[in-house]
PAMAR-173314 format. One line per 8 residues: their letters; for each residue x, y, z of C-alpha. Coordinates in steps of 0.02 Angstrom, whole numbers, plus 50000, padded with zeros to 5 digits. Layout:
BEGIN
A> X,Y,Z ~ ...
//
This chain:
BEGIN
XXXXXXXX> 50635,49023,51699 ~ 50560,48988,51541 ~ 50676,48819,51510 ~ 50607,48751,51639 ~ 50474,48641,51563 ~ 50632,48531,51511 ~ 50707,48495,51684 ~ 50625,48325,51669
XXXXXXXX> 50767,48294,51512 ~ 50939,48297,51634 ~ 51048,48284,51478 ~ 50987,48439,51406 ~ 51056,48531,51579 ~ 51237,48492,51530 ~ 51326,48629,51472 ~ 51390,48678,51310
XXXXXXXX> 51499,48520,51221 ~ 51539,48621,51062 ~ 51592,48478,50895 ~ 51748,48395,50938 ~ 51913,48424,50834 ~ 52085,48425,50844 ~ 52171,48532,50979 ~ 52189,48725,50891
XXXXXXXX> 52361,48728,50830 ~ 52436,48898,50810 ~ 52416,48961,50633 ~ 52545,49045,50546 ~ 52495,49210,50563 ~ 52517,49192,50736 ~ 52672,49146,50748 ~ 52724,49330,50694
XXXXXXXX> 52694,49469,50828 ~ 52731,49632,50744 ~ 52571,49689,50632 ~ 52513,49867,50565 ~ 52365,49905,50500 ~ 52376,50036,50382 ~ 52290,50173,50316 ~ 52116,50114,50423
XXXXXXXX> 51967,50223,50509 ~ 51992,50163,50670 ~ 51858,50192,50789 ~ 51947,50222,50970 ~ 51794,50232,51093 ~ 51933,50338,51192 ~ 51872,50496,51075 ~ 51857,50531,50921
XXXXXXXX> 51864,50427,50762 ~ 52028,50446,50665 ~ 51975,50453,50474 ~ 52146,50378,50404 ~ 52263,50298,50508 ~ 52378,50171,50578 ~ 52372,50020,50712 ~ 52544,49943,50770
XXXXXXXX> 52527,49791,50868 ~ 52670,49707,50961 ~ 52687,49556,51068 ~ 52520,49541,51105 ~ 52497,49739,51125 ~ 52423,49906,51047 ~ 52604,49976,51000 ~ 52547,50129,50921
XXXXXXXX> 52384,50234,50845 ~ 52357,50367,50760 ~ 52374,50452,50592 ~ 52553,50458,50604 ~ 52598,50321,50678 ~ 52755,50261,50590 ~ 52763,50077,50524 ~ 52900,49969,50612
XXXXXXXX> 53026,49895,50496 ~ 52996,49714,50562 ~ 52799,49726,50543 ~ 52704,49629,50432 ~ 52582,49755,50355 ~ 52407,49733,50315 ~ 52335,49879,50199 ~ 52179,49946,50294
XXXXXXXX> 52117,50061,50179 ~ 51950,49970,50147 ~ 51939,49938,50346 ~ 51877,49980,50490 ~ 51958,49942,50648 ~ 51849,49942,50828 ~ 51893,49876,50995 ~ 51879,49704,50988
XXXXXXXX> 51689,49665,51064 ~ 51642,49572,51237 ~ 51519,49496,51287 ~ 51489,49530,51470 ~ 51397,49350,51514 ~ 51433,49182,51404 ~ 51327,49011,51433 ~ 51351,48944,51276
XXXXXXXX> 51550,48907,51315 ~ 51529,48811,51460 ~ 51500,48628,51509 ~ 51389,48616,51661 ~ 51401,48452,51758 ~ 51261,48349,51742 ~ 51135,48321,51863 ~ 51079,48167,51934
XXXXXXXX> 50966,48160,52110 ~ 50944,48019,52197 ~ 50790,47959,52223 ~ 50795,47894,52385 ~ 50855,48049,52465 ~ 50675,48089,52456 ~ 50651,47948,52613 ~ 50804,47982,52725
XXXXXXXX> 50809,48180,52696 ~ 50986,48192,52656 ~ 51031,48310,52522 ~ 51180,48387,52449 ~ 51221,48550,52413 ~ 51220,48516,52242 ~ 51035,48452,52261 ~ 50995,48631,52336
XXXXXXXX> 51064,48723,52187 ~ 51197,48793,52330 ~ 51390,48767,52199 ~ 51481,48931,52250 ~ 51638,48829,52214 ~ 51604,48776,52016 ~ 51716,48879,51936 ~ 51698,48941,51768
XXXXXXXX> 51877,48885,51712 ~ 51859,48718,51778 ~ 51704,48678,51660 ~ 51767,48831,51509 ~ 51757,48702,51328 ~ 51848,48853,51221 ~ 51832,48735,51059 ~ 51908,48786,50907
XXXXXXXX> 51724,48783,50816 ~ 51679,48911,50965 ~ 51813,49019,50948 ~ 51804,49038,50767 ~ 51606,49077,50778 ~ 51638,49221,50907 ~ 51800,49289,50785 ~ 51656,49301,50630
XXXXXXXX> 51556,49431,50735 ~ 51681,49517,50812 ~ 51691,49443,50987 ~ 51870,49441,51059 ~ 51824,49422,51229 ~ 51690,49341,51345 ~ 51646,49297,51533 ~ 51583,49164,51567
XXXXXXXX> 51487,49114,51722 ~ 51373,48965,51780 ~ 51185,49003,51823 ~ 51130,48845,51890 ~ 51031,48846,52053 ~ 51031,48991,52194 ~ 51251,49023,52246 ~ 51273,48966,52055
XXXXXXXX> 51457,48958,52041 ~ 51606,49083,52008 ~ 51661,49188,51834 ~ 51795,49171,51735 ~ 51868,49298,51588 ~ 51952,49235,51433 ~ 52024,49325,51291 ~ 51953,49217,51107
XXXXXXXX> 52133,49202,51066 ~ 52124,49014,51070 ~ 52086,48854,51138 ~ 52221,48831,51291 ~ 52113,48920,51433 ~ 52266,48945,51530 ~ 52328,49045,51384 ~ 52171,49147,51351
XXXXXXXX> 52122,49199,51555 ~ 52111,49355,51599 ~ 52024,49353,51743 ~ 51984,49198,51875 ~ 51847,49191,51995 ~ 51805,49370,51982 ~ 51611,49382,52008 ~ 51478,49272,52108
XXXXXXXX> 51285,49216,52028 ~ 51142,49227,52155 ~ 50976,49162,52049 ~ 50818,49155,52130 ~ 50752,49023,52061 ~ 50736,48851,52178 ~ 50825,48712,52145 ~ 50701,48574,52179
XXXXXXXX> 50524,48583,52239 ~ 50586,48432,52372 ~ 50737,48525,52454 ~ 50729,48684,52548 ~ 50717,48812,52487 ~ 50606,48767,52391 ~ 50506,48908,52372 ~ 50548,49098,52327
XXXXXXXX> 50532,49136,52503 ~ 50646,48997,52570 ~ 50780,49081,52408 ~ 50769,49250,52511 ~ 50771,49177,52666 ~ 50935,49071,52618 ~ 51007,49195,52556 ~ 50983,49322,52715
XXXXXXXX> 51034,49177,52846 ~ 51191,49139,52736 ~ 51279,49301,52711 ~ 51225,49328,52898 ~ 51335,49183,52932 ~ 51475,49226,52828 ~ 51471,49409,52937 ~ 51502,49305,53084
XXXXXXXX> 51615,49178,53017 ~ 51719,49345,52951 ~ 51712,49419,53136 ~ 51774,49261,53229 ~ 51912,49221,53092 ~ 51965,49367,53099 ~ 51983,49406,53289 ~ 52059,49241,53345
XXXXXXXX> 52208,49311,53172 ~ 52250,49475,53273 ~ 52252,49385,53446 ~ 52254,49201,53456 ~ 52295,49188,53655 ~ 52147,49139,53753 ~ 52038,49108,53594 ~ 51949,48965,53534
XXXXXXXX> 51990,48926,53373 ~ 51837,48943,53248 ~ 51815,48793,53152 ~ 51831,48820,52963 ~ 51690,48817,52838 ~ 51752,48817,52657 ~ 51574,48871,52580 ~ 51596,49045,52708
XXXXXXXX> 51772,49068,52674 ~ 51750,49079,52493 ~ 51586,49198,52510 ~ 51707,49309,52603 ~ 51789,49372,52468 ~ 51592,49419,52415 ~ 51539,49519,52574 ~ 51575,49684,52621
XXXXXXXX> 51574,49747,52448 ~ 51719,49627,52402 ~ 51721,49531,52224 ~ 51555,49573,52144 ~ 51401,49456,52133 ~ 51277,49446,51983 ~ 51075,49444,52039 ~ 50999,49336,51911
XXXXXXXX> 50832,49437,51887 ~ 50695,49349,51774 ~ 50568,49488,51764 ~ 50538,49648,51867 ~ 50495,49583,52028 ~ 50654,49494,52030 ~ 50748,49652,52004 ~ 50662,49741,52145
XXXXXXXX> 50696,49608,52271 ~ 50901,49618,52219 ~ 50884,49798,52233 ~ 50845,49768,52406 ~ 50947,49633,52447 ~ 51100,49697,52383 ~ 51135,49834,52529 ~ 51062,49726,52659
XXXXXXXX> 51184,49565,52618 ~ 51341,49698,52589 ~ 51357,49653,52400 ~ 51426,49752,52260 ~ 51341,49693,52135 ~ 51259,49678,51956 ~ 51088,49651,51898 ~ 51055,49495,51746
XXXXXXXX> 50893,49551,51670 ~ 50833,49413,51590 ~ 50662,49454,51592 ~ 50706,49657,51487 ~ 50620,49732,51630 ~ 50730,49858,51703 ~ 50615,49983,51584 ~ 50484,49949,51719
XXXXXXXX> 50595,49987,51880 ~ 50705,50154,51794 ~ 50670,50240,51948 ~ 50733,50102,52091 ~ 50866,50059,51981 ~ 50939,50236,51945 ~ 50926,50262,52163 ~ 51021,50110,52189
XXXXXXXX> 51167,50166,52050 ~ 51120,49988,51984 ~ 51224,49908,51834 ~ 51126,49810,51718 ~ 51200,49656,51612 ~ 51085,49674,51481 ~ 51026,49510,51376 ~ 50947,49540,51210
XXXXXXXX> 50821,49406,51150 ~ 50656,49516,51208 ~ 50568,49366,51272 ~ 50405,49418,51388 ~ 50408,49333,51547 ~ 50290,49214,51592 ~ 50245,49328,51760 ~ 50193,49500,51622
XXXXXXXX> 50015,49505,51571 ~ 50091,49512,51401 ~ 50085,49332,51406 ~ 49952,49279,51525 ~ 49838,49397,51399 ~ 49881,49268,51254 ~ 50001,49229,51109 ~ 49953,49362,51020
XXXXXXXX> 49966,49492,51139 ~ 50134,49397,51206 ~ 50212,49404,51023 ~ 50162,49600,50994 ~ 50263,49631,51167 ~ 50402,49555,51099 ~ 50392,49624,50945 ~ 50372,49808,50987
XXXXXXXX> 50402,49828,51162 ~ 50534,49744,51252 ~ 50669,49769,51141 ~ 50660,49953,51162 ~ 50740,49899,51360 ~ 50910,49958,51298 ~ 50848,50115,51248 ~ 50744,50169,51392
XXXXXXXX> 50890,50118,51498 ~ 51019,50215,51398 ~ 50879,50367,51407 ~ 50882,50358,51603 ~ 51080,50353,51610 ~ 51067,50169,51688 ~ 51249,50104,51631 ~ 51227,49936,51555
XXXXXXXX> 51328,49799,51450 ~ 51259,49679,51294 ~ 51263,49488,51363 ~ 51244,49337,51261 ~ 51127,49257,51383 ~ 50954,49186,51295 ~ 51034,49226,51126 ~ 51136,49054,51123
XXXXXXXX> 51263,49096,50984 ~ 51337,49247,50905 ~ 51221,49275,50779 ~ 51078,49275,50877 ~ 51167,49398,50994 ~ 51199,49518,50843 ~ 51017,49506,50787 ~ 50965,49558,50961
XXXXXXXX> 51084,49698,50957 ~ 51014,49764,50795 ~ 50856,49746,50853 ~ 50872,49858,51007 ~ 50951,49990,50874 ~ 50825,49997,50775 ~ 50684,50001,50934 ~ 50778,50172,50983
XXXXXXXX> 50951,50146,51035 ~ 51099,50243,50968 ~ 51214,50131,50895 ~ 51339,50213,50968 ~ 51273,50168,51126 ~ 51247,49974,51082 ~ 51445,49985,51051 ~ 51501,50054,51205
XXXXXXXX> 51392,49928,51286 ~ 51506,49784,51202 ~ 51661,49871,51237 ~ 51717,50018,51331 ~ 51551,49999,51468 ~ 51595,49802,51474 ~ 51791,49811,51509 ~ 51736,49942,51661
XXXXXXXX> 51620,49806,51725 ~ 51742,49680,51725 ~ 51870,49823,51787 ~ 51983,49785,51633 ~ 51970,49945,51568 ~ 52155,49980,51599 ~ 52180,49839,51461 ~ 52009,49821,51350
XXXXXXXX> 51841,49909,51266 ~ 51981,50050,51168 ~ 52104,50061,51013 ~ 52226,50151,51135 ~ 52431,50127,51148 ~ 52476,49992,51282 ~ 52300,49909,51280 ~ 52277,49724,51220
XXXXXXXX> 52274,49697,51042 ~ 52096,49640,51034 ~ 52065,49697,50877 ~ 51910,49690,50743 ~ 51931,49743,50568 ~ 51793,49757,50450 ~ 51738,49818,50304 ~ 51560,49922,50322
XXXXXXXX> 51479,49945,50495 ~ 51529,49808,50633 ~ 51348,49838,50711 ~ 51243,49718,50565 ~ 51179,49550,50565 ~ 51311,49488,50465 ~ 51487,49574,50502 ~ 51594,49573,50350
XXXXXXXX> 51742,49538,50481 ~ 51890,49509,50373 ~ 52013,49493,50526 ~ 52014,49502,50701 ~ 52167,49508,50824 ~ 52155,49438,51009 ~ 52296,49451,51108 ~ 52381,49520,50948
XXXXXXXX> 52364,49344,50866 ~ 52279,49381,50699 ~ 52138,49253,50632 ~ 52105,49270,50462 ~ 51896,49276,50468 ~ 51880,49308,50300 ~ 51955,49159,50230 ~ 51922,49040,50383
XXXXXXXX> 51719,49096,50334 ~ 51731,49072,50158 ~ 51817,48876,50188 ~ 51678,48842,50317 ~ 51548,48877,50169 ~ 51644,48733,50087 ~ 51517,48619,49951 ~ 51430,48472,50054
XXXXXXXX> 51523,48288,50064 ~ 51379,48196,50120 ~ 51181,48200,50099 ~ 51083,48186,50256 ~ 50927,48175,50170 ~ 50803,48044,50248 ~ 50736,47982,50410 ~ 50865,47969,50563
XXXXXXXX> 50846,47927,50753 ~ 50950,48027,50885 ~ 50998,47973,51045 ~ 51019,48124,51164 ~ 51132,48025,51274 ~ 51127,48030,51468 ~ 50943,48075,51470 ~ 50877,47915,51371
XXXXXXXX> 50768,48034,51256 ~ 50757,47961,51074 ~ 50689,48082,50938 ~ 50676,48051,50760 ~ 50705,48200,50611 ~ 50652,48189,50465 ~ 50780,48298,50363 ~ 50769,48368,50205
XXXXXXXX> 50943,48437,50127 ~ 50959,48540,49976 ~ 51132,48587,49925 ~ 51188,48685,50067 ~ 51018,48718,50132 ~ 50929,48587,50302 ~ 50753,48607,50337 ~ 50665,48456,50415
XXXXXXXX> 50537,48390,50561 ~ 50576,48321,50734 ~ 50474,48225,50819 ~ 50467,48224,51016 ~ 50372,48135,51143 ~ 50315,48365,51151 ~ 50260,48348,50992 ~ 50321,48393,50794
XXXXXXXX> 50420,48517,50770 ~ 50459,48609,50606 ~ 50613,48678,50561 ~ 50715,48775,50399 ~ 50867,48860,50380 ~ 51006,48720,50408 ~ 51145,48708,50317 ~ 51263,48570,50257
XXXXXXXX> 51449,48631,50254 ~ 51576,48458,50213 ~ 51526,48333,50318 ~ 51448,48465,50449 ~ 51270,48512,50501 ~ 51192,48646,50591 ~ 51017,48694,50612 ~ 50891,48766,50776
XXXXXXXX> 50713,48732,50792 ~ 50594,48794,50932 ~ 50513,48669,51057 ~ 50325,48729,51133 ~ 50301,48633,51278 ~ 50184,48693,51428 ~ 50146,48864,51336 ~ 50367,48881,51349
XXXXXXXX> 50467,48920,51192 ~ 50625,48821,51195 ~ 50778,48844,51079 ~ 50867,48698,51040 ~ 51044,48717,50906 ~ 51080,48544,50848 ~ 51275,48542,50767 ~ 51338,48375,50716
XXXXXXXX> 51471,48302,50604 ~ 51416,48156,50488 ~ 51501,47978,50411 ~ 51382,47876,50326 ~ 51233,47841,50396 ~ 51291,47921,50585 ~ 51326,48072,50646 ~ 51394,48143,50817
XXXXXXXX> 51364,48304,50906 ~ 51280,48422,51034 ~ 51128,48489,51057 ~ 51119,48675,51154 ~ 50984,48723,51259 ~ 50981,48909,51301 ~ 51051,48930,51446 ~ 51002,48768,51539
XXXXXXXX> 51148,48685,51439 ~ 51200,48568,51320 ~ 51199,48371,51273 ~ 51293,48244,51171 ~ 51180,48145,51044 ~ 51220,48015,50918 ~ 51115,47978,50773 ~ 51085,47832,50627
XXXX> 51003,47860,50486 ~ 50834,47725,50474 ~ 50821,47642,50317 ~ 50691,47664,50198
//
């Protein structure tokens, strides 16, 4: 994977801590239920697009569509003729929402031998809900792009951990779930070079000896259930008990696939281990396997930051040659997939934050893919991967009110979202955007040190703030790194720079709220996680 020059910094392999804040209390416009939307082009994805119409939500629910759909007399109205309204969007696989334990080996294991499963990257029990962080600075950053819904899964080590669903209709996970446990990750990538496996080959070998043994744990359970007299009781093994609802074609499992060769050996692992199953292409290969992936009636979660793996001679040939790939090659993936009738969904994965994601999207647009296309892939083609299509991905009567309205096309860089309804609870975006791009209360202008806590790691930033604007340079023991386009918003900061470290770009998004001369925060890092930091401004 391409983080994985920074597995040496155990801090930055904690997952997402978004900027703390007080619980989300319900706002006001959620406390009504009844809404209409009036007089709106509402874009269905269940046919065509009704020029003028009208959207009656109730209790959480699509009441009513259509052009003459009649407006109850307890609604609260909201004039739509300005809007468009689409199917709220999904993203089909989250990182940046979750908060992966952190990792800590013990040295001396290396002498006596005796690892953990944790050590071997083998956690089919972390659950997505247990480690969700559905922060109210989170929510409100998928709302401004149109997200209203995400799953979220953890991709840590080889049996990675289990997925969870949420609707973004708030910060009380019990509230927002939708679906619990619902898919398995299966990466390829070892955990540590000292544990078996430990090598790509000891991954597939694993992986064939363990769903072997879940067969046969299956068999014997199973038997001694339908006729216990004269039967030895099998003894119980939680880890195969909980891959059972996996084999046979049971829940679905997600093949994390970092470039083409990955892809080809899920293709053929799939049917052997009995898995229904989906493929991550992290790598934007699948353009290079059409053919073995149409055969196999493969479904591709489809990520979309177009980086070149480090296994393509686009980036053994050079930078140049690695930067022209990424430029004008691998973001045409979507298309060529879309062109070969592959099904696929948009995923968040790489991209690290909304806006990112949107970019991404764009970008495959404009490399060749209809933009119709790039919307089904974020709404009707993602609720039928996550089999919520009964309830998501269409403006249709009886469906969850997840809800976008904007004004202009919802498929740009910069949404103008004005509101967007999960779960029928409406969130003004609009107004929530324009008092996040409140004037600056502080000046964080000058030299600070930040502690990235639980790894040790010290770095010092020189930042430079103008008005609203960051730019600045951090210093690692990797080297300086420059950075611009920051901003200052109250007593908040937010700004990303891009770590090269062993011929590896690495994203880091620094977010941090600031009281004199400190500041506390996170730090994300792609999808290896995230980290708290705290930092003090040096005099001088």
């Amino acid at each position: 994977m391409r983080n994985r020059a920074l597995k040496t910094w155990p801090a930055a392999a904690v997952w997402i801590l978004l900027l703390a804040g007080p619980p989300q209390s319900p706002a006001e416009e959620s406390l009504h239920r009844v809404w209409a939307v009036k007089d709106c082009k509402i874009i269905t994805q269940s046919g065509p697009a009704i020029e003028k119409g009208t959207v009656v939500i109730r209790d959480g629910l699509i009441e009513a569509v259509g052009p003459g759909a009649a407006v109850p007399a307890d609604a609260e109205t909201i004039d739509g003729s300005a809007l468009t309204v689409y199917p709220g969007l999904i993203d089909i696989l989250n990182q940046s929402l979750l908060k992966l334990p952190e990792l800590k080996f013990d040295q001396t294991k290396i002498l006596t031998g005796q690892y953990t499963d944790e050590d071997k990257g083998i956690t089919p029990g972390l659950l997505a809900f247990d480690i969700i962080d559905l922060s109210k600075a989170a929510v409100e950053k998928l709302h401004k792009y149109g997200f209203a819904a995400v799953q979220a899964l953890p991709m840590r080590g080889l049996l990675t951990g289990q997925a969870a669903v949420f609707s973004v209709s708030g910060t009380d996970k019990n509230q927002s779930l939708l679906l619990k446990d619902n898919a398995l990750g299966i990466g390829f990538s070892p955990a540590n070079f000292m544990v078996y496996p430990n090598s790509l080959m000891g991954v597939v070998s694993f992986l064939r000896q363990e769903f072997s043994d879940v067969s046969y744990f299956i068999m014997r359970r199973d038997r001694w259930r339908k006729d216990m007299r004269g039967l030895a009781r099998p003894a119980y093994v939680a880890r195969h008990d909980l891959l059972a609802d996996y084999a046979a074609a049971g829940k679905p499992a997600v093949f994390f696939c970092r470039n083409q060769h990955d892809i080809r050996r899920a293709l053929e692992l799939a049917p052997e281990l009995k898995l229904d199953f989906f493929i991550l292409d992290q790598g934007s290969e699948s353009w290079r396997v059409l053919p073995e992936l149409k055969k196999a009636g493969a479904r591709v979660f489809c990520p979309v930051d177009f980086k070149v793996p480090a296994s393509s001679l686009h980036s053994q040939f050079g930078k140049e040659k690695k930067e022209a790939a990424e430029k004008e090659l691998y973001p045409k993936n979507p298309a060529r997939l879309a062109e070969a009738g592959i099904p696929f969904a948009f995923c968040s994965v790489g991209t690290d934050d909304p806006k990112s994601f949107m970019e991404g999207v764009v970008k495959a647009v404009e490399n060749g893919l209809p933009s119709a296309q790039a919307l089904e892939a974020m709404t009707i083609t993602a609720s039928r991967f996550l089999g919520l299509d009964r309830a998501l991905g269409t403006v249709e009567k009886g469906k969850i009110a997840n809800l976008v309205l904007v004004e202009g096309d919802l498929l740009a860089v910069e949404p103008k979202v004005h509101y967007l309804f999960a779960d029928g609870t409406k969130f003004d975006v609009l107004k929530a955007k324009a008092e996040a791009a409140a004037k600056p209360t502080v000046n964080v202008s000058g030299k600070w040190e930040f502690d990235i806590q639980g790894a040790g790691l010290k770095v010092t930033m020189d930042l430079v703030q103008e008005d609203t604007g960051l730019s600045g340079r951090m210093s690692t023991p990797f080297g300086a790194f420059d950075f611009t386009g920051g901003t200052v918003s109250g007593n908040q900061i937010d700004f990303e720079t891009t770590l090269q470290v062993g011929g590896q770009s690495i994203d880091l998004y620094f977010s941090a709220l600031v009281e004199g001369d400190r500041m506390t925060g996170s730090v994300v890092q792609g999808t290896e996680g995230s980290a708290e930091f705290t930092a003090k401004r040096i005099p001088g």
